[in-house]
C-alpha positions in Angstrom: -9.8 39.5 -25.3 -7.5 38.2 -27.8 -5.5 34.7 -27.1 -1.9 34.6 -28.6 -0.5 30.7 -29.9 2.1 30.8 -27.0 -0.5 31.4 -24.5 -2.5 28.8 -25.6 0.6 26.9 -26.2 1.4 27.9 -22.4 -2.0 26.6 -20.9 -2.0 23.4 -22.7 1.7 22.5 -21.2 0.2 24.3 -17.7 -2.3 21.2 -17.9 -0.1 18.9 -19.4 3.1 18.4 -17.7 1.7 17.1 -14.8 1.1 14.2 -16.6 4.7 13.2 -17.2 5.1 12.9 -13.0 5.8 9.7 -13.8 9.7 8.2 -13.2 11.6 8.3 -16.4 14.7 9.9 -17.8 15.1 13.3 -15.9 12.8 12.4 -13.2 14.1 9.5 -11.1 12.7 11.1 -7.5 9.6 8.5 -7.5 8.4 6.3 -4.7 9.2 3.6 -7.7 11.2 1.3 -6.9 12.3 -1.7 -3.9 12.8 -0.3 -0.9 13.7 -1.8 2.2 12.8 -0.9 6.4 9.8 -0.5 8.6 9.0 0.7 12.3 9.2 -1.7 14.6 9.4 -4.5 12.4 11.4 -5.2 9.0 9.4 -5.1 5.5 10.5 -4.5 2.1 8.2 -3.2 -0.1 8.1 -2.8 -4.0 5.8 0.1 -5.9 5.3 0.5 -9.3 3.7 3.4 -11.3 0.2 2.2 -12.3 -2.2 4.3 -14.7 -2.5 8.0 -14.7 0.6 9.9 -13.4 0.8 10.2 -10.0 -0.9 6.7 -9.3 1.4 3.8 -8.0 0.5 0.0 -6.5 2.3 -1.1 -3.6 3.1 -4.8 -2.3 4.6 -5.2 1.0 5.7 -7.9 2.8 6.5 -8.0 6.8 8.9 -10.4 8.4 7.1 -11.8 11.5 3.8 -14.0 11.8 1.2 -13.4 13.4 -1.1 -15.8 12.5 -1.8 -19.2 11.2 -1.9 -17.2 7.4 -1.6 -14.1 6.1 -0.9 -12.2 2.8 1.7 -9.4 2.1 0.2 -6.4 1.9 -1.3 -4.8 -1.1 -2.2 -1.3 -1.7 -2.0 1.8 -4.0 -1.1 5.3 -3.5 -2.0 8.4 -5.3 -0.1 11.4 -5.2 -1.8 14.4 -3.0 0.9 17.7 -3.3 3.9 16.5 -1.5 3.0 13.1 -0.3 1.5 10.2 -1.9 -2.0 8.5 0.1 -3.5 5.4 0.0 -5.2 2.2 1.2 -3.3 -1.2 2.0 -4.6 -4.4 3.1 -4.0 -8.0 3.9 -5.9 -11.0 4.7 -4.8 -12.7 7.9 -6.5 -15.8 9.8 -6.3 -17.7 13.5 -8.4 -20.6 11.8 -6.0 -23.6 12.4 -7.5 -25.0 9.0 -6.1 -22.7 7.0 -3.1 -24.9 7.7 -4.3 -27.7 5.5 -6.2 -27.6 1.5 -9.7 -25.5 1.0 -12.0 -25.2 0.8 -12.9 -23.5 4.2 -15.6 -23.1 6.9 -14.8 -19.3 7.1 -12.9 -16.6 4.9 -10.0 -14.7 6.4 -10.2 -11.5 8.5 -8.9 -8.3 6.9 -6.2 -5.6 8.1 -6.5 -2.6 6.3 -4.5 1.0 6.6 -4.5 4.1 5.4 -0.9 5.3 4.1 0.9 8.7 3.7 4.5 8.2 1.9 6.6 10.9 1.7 9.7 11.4 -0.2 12.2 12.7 2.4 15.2 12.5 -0.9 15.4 10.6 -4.0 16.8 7.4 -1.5 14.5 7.5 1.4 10.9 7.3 2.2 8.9 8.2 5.5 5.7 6.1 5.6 2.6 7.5 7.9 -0.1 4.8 9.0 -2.6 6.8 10.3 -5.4 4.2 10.3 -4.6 0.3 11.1 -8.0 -1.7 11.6 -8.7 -5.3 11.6 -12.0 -6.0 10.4 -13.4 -9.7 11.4 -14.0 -11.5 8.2 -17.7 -12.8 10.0 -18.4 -9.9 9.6 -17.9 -9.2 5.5 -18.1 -12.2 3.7 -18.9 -15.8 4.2 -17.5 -18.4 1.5 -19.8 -19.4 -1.4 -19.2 -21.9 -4.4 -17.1 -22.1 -7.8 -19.9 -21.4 -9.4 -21.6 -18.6 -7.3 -18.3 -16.8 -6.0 -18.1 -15.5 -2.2 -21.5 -14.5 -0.5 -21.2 -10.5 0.7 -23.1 -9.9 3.9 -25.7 -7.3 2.9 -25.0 -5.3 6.0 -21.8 -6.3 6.3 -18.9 -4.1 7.4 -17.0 -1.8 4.9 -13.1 -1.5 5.4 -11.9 2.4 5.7 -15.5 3.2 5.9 -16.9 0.8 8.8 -15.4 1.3 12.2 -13.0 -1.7 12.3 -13.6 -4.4 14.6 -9.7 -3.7 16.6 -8.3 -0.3 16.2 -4.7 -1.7 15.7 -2.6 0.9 16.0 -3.3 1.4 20.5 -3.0 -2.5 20.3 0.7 -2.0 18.4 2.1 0.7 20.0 0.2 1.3 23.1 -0.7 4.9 21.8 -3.0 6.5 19.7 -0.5 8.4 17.6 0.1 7.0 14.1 2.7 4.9 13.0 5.6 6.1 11.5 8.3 4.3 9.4 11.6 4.9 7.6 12.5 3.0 4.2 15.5 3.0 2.4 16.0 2.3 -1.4 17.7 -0.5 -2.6 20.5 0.5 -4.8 19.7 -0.5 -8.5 23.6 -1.1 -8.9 26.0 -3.3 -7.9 29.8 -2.7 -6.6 31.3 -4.2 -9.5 33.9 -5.7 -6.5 31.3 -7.8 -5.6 30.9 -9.8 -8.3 32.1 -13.0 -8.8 33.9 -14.0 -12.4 
């Protein structure tokens, strides 16, 4: 069989172009960006392409507390067809001295999800938390020293993997259906009527 320059030409941008998924000039439809929204609750979240195409890190940050600490959450996504998947997690504790300096009796529990973004248009995303678990930090990881770093449990739990210690999404919502929420871009312009000179 005989292979012709434009088909190999062909092939090589078949396996190519993928690649440029990224955002950039002629392809701003990317969950990049700030983006603001939630379910029941407000968060704004920021994502930012991160290494191959496709592959994006996510920081969010809800506005309610629940406990006496907790992070914002941190995840990534990769892109999967038409949606974009991925874990997100945050650290969250009850201990009352986690209101004062470390170090600490105890390390923090851990909330971790599973997300499934979608791009509904360029402006608006539908987020999917099909798994919400809190996994007791007891359970994981018990602190260590400067010198010798945290101490893993050996048969410890393993977020996503382990069943969590509270299934959070019955606890949430009183239902076993997944979470779903709605998140709106922030514009990366301003009215120029708004400005003050």
């Amino acid at each position: 069989m005989r292979i012709y320059g434009f088909q190999v030409l062909g092939l090589a941008l078949y396996a190519v172009l993928p690649c440029f998924a990224q955002q950039g000039e002629g392809n701003e439809c990317t969950p990049a960006g700030t983006w603001y929204g939630g379910s029941v609750v407000a968060y704004f979240q920021t994502i930012v392409p991160a290494g191959p195409a496709g592959h994006y890190t996510g920081m969010a940050q809800p506005m309610y507390k629940n406990a006496v600490m907790s992070t914002s959450y941190a995840g990534s996504l990769v892109k999967n067809g038409k949606v974009y998947e991925g874990p997100t997690m945050s650290l969250t504790t009850q201990d009352p001295a986690y209101s004062g300096q470390p170090p600490f009796a105890n390390l923090p529990d851990m909330i971790v999800g599973w997300m499934s973004v979608e791009m509904v248009d360029c402006n608006t995303l539908k987020n999917t938390i099909s798994f919400l678990g809190l996994y007791f930090g007891a359970g994981i990881w018990q602190p260590g020293t400067p010198w010798t770093g945290i101490n893993w449990i050996s048969s410890g739990k393993i977020p996503l993997v382990s069943e969590p210690d509270v299934d959070l999404i019955p606890v949430l919502t009183g239902d076993v259906k997944p979470i779903v929420e709605t998140y709106h871009r922030l514009p990366e312009t301003v009215n120029p009527a708004l400005l003050h000179h």
